[in-house]
N, C-alpha and C positions, 0 to 999 in steps of 0.2 A: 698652387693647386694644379693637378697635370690636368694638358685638354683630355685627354684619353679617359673617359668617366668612371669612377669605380662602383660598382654596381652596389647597390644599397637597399633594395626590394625583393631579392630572394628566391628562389628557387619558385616559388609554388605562382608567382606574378608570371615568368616566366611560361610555366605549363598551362598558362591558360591566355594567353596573350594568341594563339591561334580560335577561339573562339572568341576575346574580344575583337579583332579582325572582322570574324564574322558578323559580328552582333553592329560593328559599322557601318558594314557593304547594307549590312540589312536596314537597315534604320537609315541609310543616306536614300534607299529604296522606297522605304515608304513598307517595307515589308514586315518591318520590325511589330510587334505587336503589348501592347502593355504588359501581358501575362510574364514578360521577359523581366521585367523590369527590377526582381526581387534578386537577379544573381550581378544586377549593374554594379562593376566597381566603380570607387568614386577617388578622389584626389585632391590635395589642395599643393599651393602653394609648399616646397622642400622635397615632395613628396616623390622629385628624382633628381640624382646629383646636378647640380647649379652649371651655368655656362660664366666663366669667371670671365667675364670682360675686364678687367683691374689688372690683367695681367700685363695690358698692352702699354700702363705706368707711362700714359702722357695727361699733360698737364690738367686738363678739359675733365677728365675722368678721373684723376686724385679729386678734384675739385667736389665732383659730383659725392666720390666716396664719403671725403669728410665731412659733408652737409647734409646726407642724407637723413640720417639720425635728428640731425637741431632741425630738418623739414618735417620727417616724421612727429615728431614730439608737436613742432605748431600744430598740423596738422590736428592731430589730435587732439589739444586742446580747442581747437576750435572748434571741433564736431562736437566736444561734450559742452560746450557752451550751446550749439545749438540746439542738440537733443534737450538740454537742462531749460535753456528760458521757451521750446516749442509750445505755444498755448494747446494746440492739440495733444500734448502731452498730459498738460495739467486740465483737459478735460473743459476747456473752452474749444465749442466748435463752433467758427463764425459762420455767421450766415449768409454771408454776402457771396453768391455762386462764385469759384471762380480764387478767389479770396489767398493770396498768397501766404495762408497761417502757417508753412509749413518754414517759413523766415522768421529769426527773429529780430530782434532791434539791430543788431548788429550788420543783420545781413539787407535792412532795407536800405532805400537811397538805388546807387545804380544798381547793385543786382537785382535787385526788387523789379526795378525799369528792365534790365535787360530782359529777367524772367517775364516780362508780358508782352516782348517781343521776340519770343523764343520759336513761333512758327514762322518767320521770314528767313528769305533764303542765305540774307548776307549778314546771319547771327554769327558774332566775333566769338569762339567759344577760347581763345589763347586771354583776350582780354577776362571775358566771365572767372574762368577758373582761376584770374590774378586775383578777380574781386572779392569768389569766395572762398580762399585762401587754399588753394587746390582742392576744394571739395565739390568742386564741378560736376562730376558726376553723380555722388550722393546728390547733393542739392538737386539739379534735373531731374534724380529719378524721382525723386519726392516731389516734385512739383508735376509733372506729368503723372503720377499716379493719381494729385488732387484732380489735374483737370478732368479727366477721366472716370474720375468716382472708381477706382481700383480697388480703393483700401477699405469704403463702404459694400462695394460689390463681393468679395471675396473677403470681405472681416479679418482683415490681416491685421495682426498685433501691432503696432507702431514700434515697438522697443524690438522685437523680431525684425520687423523691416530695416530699423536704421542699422543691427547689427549684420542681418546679410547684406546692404548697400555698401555697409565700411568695409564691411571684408574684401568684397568686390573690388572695390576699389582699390583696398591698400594692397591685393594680391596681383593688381596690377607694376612693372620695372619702372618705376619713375626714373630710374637710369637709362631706358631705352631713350632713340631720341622720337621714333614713330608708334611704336606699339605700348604707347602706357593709357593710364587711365583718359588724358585730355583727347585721344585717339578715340577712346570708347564715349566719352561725352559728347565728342560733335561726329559718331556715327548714332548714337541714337537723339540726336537731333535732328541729322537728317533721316533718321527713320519718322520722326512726329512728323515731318513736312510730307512723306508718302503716305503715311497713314492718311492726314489730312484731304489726301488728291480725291475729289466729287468725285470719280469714276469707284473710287474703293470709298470712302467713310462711312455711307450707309448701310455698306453692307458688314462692314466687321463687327461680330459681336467682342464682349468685354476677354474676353479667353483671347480670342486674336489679339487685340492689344494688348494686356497682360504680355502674351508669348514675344511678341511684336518687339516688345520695349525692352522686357530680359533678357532675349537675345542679342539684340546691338550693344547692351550695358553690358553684358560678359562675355561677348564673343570671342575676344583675343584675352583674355586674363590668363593670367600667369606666362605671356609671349618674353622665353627666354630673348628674343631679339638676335637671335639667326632663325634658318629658313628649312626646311624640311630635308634637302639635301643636304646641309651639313650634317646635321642630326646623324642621316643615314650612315655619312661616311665615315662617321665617328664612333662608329655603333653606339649610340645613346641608348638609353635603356627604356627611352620612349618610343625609339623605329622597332625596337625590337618587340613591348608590346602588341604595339600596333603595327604588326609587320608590315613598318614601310607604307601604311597606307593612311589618308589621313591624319596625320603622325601629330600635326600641333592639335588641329582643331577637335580632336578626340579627345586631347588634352583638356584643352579648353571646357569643353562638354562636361567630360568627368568631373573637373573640378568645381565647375558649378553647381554640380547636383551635390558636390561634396557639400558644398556651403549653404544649400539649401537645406541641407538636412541637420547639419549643425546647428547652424541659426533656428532651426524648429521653425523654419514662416511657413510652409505648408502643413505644417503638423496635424491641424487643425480640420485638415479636410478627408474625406473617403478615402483609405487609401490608392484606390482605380484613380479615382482622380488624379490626387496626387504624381501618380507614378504616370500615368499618360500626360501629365503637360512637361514629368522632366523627359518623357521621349520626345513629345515633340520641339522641346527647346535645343534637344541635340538634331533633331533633323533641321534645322535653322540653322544653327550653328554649323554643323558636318557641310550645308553650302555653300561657305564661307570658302571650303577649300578653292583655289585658284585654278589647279589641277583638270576640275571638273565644270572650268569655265563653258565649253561648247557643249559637253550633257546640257545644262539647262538653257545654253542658249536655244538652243535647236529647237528644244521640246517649247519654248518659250515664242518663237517664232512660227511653231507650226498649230499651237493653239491660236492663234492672232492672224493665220492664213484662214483658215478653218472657221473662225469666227468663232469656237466650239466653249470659249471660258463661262463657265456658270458660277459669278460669286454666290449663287445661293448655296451653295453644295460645299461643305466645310474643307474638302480636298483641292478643291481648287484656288479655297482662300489661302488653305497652307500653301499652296506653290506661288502664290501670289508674292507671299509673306515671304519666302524663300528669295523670292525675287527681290522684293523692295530691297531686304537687305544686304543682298548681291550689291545691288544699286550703290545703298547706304558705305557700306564699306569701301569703295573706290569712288565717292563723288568727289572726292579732293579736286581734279581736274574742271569738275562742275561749277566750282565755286567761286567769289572773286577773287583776281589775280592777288591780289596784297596777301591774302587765305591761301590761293591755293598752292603761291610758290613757297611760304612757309612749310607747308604737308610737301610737297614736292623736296626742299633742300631733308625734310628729317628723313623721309623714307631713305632717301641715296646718302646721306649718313650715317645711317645704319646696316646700310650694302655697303658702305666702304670699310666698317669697323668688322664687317664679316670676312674681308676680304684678305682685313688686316691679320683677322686671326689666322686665315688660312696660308698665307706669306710666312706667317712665323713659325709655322707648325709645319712646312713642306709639303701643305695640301696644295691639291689644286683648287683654285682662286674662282669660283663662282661664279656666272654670265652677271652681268650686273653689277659686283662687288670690287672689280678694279678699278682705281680712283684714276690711274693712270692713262686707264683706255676707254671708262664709260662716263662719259659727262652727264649732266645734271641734266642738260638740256637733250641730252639724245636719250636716256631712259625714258625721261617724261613722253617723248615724242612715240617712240617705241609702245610705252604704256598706252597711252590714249588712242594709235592705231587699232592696237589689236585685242584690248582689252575694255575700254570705256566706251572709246564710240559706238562698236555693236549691241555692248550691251544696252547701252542708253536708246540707242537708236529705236530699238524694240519699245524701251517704255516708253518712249516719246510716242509710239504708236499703240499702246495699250491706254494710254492717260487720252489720246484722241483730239489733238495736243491738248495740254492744259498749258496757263498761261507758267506756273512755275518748272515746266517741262520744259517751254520755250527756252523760260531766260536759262536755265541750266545747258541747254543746246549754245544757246548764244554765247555765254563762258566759256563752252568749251574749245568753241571754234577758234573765238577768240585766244586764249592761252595756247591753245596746238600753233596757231602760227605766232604767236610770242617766242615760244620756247624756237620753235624753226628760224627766227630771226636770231637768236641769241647762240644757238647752234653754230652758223656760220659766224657770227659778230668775236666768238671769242675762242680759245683755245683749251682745253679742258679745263686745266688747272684755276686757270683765271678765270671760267662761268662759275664755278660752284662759290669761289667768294665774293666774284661782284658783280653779278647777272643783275640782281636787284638794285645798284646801285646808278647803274649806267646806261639802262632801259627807260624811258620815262615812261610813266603813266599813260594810258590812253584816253583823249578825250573825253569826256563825259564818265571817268569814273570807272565803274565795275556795270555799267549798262543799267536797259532798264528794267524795271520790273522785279528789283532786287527785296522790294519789302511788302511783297505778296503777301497775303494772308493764309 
């Protein structure tokens, strides 16, 4: 397959790709308004020529090709086992608040235990998704929809749900090594722990949560697994969409409204409703871009100067929400070491197999994406400067501290000077495959205060 993408969408995608542009700028705005909603295109999964990573024909990635298939097939049968034995299905609803019916036999024992340990901060979500046979993020959503009463609140179909949940999920790259579903599972886990922060829970109503929750579950779906500048330099047919602006996470957007509407799980409601929670699920999502990191920080710091934040006022809870999951999406750093240099080695795994592509193809080679000049341990360091600590620093000041604000601070600091000792201890090549091995542990573990409620 040539990198060079052949276009497969058409003339008429094309002619209107400067007013999807606009319809972004507006809607990352806050400008956009429901009335729009009826000319939104939507997208899934195919629906622009593929980024053949297999082309690069080393061993790790044959590996992955030929197992995909016998993963997907488990996969699936295990979700139809559990839709099939769900007693919520067959129309037992227990009564016991709280009540994990949304497991079946199969899935109790540790998943069961891990699910009612799923709001502390040093939830293992690489082990959970072994437990529930990569169906990690299905199973969380449906478990945080129970504890929330979502699915009584908003009468959502159950056979709807699981079908937009698996879509979700399965339209995430299980080939990537950072942007697949297990990515999306422990971002909106750590979105249930900001949700949960006393400074915010009382004030969200079930709309915010709802948004809250299917934004972090689908915010990176369908992430070919390079980066926006490739895209661009490639002419992909998604920059040119979206000219260059926004480019995955519009993607992202699109596609989920695509699968919502497939799936029929809003169907059921007004359609104004409707159509205003799939704009604001794209202004959630549209924040995600990296890009427009200092826009909200700023505005995010001078609310918090100002004193001026009213969560009674539903615009402020969306910028809140925009925030948390700002948060959510880069807490890797936050987390404990064992976790976080897992998320640390897949992200720069996937900058090196970018880099690799661009080496082959005679592009030039992306900040971050040389394996031979950017080590594990100096992106990480780089990232947490100038992207983690400010923003954290701000929520660490909006939360006034909370105690799970602390230990997140406390992780951080901690890992930032890990990775600075591991920086000088090794030489590129050799941190990224024994950084882990030749670091001990710190003292007392992952610190404390790790299983907050």
């Amino acid at each position: 397959m040539s990198l060079l993408m052949v276009e497969r969408c058409g003339a008429v995608a094309f002619k209107r790709s400067e007013q999807n542009a606009i319809q972004v700028r507006m809607l990352a705005d806050g400008r956009l308004n429901t009335g729009h909603a009826g000319v939104l295109l939507v997208e899934r999964r195919g629906s622009y020529p593929l980024i053949d990573l297999r082309i690069l024909k080393t061993s790790a990635q044959q590996g992955e090709v030929e197992s995909g298939t016998r993963r997907k097939i488990k996969r699936l049968l295990s979700f139809q086992r559990y839709c099939h034995a769900s007693r919520l299905l067959r129309g037992l609803v227990p009564h016991t608040p709280g009540s994990l019916h949304l497991l079946d036999d199969d899935y109790l024992g540790q998943a069961a235990h891990m699910l009612s340990k799923v709001g502390t901060w040093n939830f293992d979500i690489f082990l959970f998704d072994r437990l529930t046979n990569g169906n990690s993020l299905v199973t969380l959503m449906c478990h945080l929809f129970n504890v929330y009463g979502l699915i009584h609140h908003f009468q959502l179909d159950m056979v709807k749900l699981h079908r937009f949940l698996g879509m979700v999920q399965e339209d995430y790259h299980s080939q990537n090594p950072y942007h697949n579903a297990v990515h999306a599972a422990d971002v909106t886990q750590a979105m249930y722990c900001y949700l949960k922060e006393p400074k915010l829970a009382e004030q969200l109503s079930p709309l915010d949560v709802f948004l809250g929750l299917m934004a972090a579950a689908a915010h990176d779906v369908d992430h070919p697994g390079v980066n926006q500048p490739f895209l661009i330099k490639t002419r992909h047919h998604l920059a040119s969409l979206y000219q260059n602006t926004s480019v995955l996470e519009s993607h992202h957007w699109r596609s989920t409204v695509g699968m919502l509407r497939e799936s029929g799980l809003l169907s059921h409601l007004p359609a104004d409703m409707s159509q205003d929670m799939e704009q604001q699920l794209g202004s959630l999502i549209l924040a995600t871009d990296i890009s427009r990191q200092n826009e909200f920080l700023l505005t995010f710091r001078e609310h918090l100067d100002n004193q001026d934040l009213d969560l009674q006022l539903a615009s402020h809870r969306h910028f809140i929400l925009q925030i948390a999951l700002k948060c959510a999406d880069v807490c890797n750093p936050c987390r404990v070491w064992e976790l976080s240099r897992q998320w640390s080695e897949r992200v720069c795994e996937e900058f090196y197999r970018q880099g690799d592509l661009e080496r082959k193809f005679d592009l030039e080679i992306s900040p971050l994406c040389n394996q031979q000049a950017d080590s594990v341990p100096s992106i990480q360091i780089g990232f947490i400067s100038y992207i983690v600590e400010p923003l954290f620093e701000e929520w660490h000041r909006f939360t006034e501290p909370s105690l799970l604000s602390q230990t997140m601070m406390g992780h951080l600091h901690k890992n930032k000077a890990r990775w600075s000792r591991l920086r000088y201890a090794h030489t590129p090549s050799d941190t990224q495959t024994h950084s882990h091995a030749e670091e001990p542990e710190p003292e007392g573990g992952g610190g404390e205060g790790e299983d907050i409620p």
